[in-house]
C-alpha positions as CSV (number, residue, x, y, z in Angstrom):
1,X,0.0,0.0,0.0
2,X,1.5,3.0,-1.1
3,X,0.4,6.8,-0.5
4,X,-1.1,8.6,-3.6
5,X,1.1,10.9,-5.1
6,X,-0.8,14.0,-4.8
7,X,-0.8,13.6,-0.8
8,X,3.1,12.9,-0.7
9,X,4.0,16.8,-0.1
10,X,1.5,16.8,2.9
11,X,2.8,16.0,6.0
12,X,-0.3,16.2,8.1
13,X,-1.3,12.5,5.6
14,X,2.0,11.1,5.3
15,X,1.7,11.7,9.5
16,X,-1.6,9.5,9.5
17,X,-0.2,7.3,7.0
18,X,2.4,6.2,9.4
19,X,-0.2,5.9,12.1
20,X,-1.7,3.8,10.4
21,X,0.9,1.5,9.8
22,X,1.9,2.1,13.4
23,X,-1.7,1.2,14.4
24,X,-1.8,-2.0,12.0
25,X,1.8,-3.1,12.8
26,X,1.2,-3.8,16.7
27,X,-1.9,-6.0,15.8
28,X,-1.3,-9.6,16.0
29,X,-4.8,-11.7,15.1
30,X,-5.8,-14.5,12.7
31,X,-8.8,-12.1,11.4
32,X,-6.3,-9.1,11.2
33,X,-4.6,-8.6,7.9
34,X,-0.6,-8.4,9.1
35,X,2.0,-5.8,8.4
36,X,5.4,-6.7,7.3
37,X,7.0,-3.7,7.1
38,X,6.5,-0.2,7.0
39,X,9.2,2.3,5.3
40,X,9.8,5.1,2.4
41,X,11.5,4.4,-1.0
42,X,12.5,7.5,-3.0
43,X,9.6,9.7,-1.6
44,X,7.1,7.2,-1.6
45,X,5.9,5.8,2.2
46,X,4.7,1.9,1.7
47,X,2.7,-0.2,3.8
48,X,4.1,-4.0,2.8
49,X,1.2,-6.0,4.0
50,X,-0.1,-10.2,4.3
51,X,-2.1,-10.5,0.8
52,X,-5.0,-12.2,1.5
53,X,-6.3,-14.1,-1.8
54,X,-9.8,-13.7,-1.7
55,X,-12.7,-11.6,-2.0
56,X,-14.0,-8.2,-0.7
57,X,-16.9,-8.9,1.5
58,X,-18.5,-6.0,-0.7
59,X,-17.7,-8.3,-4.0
60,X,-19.1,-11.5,-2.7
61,X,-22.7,-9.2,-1.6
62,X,-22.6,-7.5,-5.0
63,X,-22.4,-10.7,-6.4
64,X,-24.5,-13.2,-4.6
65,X,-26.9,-10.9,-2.5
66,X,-27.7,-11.8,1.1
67,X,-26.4,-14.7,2.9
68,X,-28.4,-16.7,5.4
69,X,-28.2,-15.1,9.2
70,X,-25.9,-18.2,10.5
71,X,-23.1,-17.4,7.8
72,X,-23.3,-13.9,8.4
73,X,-23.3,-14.3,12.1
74,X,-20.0,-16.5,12.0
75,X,-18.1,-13.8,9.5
76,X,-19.4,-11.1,12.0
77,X,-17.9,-13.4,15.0
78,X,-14.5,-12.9,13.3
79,X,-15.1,-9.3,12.6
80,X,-15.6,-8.9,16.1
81,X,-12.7,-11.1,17.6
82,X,-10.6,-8.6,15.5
83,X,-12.2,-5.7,16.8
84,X,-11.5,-6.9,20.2
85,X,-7.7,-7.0,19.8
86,X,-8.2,-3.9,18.4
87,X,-10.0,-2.0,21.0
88,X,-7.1,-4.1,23.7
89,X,-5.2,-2.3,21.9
90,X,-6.8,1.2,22.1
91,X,-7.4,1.4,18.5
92,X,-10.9,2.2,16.9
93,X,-10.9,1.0,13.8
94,X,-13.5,3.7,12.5
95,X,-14.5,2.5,9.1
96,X,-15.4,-1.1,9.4
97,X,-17.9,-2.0,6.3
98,X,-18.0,-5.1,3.8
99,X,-15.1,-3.0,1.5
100,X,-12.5,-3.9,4.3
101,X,-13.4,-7.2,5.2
102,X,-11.7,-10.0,2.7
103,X,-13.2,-13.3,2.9
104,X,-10.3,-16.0,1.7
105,X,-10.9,-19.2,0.2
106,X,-11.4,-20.8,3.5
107,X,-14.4,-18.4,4.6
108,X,-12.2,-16.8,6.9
109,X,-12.5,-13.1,7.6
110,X,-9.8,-10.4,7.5
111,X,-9.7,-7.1,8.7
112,X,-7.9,-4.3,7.1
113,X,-7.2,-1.0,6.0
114,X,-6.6,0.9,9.3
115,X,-6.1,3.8,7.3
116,X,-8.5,6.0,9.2
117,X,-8.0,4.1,12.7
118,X,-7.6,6.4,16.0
119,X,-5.2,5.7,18.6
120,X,-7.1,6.3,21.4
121,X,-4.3,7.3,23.5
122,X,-2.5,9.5,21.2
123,X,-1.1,12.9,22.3
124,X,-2.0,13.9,19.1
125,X,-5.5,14.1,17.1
126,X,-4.4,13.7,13.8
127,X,-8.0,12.3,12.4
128,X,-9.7,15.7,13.7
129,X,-8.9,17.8,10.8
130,X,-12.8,19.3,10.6
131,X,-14.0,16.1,8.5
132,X,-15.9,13.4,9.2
133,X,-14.0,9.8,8.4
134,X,-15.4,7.0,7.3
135,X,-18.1,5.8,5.1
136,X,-21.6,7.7,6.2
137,X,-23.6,4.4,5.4
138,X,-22.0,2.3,8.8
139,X,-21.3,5.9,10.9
140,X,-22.7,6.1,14.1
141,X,-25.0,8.2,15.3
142,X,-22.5,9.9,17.6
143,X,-20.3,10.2,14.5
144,X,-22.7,11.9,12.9
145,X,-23.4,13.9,15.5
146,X,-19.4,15.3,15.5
147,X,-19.1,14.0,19.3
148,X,-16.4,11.7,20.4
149,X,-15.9,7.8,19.1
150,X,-15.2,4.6,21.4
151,X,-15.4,1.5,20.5
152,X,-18.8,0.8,20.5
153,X,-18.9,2.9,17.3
154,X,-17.0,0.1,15.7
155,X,-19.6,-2.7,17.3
156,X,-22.2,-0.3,15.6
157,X,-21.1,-0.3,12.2
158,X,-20.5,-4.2,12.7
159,X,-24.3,-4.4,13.2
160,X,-24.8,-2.3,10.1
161,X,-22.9,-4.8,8.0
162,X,-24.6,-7.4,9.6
163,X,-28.0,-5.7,8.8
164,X,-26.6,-5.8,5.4
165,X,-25.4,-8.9,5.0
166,X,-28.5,-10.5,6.2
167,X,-31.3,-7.9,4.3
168,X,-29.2,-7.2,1.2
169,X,-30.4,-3.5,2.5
170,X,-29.0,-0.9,4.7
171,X,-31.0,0.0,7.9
172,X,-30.9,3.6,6.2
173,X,-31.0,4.6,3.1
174,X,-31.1,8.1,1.6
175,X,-30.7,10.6,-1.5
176,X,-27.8,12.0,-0.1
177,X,-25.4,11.9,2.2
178,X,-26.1,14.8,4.3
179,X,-29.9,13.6,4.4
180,X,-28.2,10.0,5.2
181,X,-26.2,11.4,8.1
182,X,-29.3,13.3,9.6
183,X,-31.4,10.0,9.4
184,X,-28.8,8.1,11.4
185,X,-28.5,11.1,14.2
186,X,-31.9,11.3,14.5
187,X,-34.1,8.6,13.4
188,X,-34.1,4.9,14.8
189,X,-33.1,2.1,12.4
190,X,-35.2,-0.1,10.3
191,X,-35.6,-3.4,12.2
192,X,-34.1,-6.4,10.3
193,X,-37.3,-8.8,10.5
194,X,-38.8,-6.0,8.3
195,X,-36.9,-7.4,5.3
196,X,-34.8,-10.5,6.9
197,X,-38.9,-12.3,8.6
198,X,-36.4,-15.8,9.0
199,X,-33.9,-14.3,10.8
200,X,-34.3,-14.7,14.5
């Protein structure tokens, strides 16, 4: 993983770059994608990272729909482990959604892409550059509300990927984003037997 060109004269990103890679390195799980090394060559900062041959849990939704509740429950069982290393850790992973989970040939899980992750106990804030991170469809509400993350945000958006997995739907849906992020401040969430009546 390398960083884009156009953010190499930054060093604000190339900072949060190497969090990341600080973030990712000190994680040791089976359901945690690994960093081998971390380093510059020329001006370019890499990330050399495990490659996981396999598919995006995004792909395999995109291409076969909704799995039955028990197979989404065990890939959301591994999702979790991860997160619970994680959050040992003090690290929020803050963008945890189908996109950055890889599914191998096994049905294992694999978390990754810590770009955006927040070390909960670092002096400095890094992520709170006036933005909001992540992706706005598995924010939660306090996100959207611009108040403070833990790491129950990341058990939320787990729950929205569940939601999806199971439903083949989001629990909010919207024109736009900024009418997406009031809906999830404000509203409640659609219940999954609305779309998912099997699932228990």
């Amino acid at each position: 993983k390398i960083l884009r060109d156009e953010f190499r004269a930054q060093p604000q990103i190339i900072a949060r770059f190497k969090q990341e890679a600080k973030a990712f390195a000190q994680l040791d799980h089976p359901n945690i994608v690994r960093v081998y090394s971390v380093g510059t060559v020329g001006r370019i900062p890499y990330i050399a990272m495990e490659f996981i041959e396999g598919l995006s849990l995004s792909d395999m939704l995109t291409a076969n729909g909704p799995m039955p509740w028990r197979e989404a429950l065990e890939i959301g069982a591994q999702v979790a482990a991860a997160l619970v290393c994680a959050h040992d850790a003090m690290i929020i992973h803050r963008d945890i959604k189908p996109a950055n989970i890889i599914i191998d040939k096994t049905g294992k899980a694999h978390v990754t892409d810590f770009g955006i992750a927040k070390i909960l106990n670092a002096s400095s804030q890094l992520t709170q550059d006036g933005t909001r991170l992540g992706t706005p469809q598995y924010m939660c509400p306090e996100r959207c509300r611009n108040k403070e993350v833990s790491p129950a945000s990341d058990i939320y958006s787990l729950g929205v990927l569940l939601f999806q997995c199971i439903s083949g739907r989001l629990p909010f849906e919207a024109a736009n984003p900024v009418e997406l992020v009031q809906k999830i401040a404000h509203m409640p969430p659609a219940r999954l037997r609305t779309y998912a009546p099997d699932a228990p």
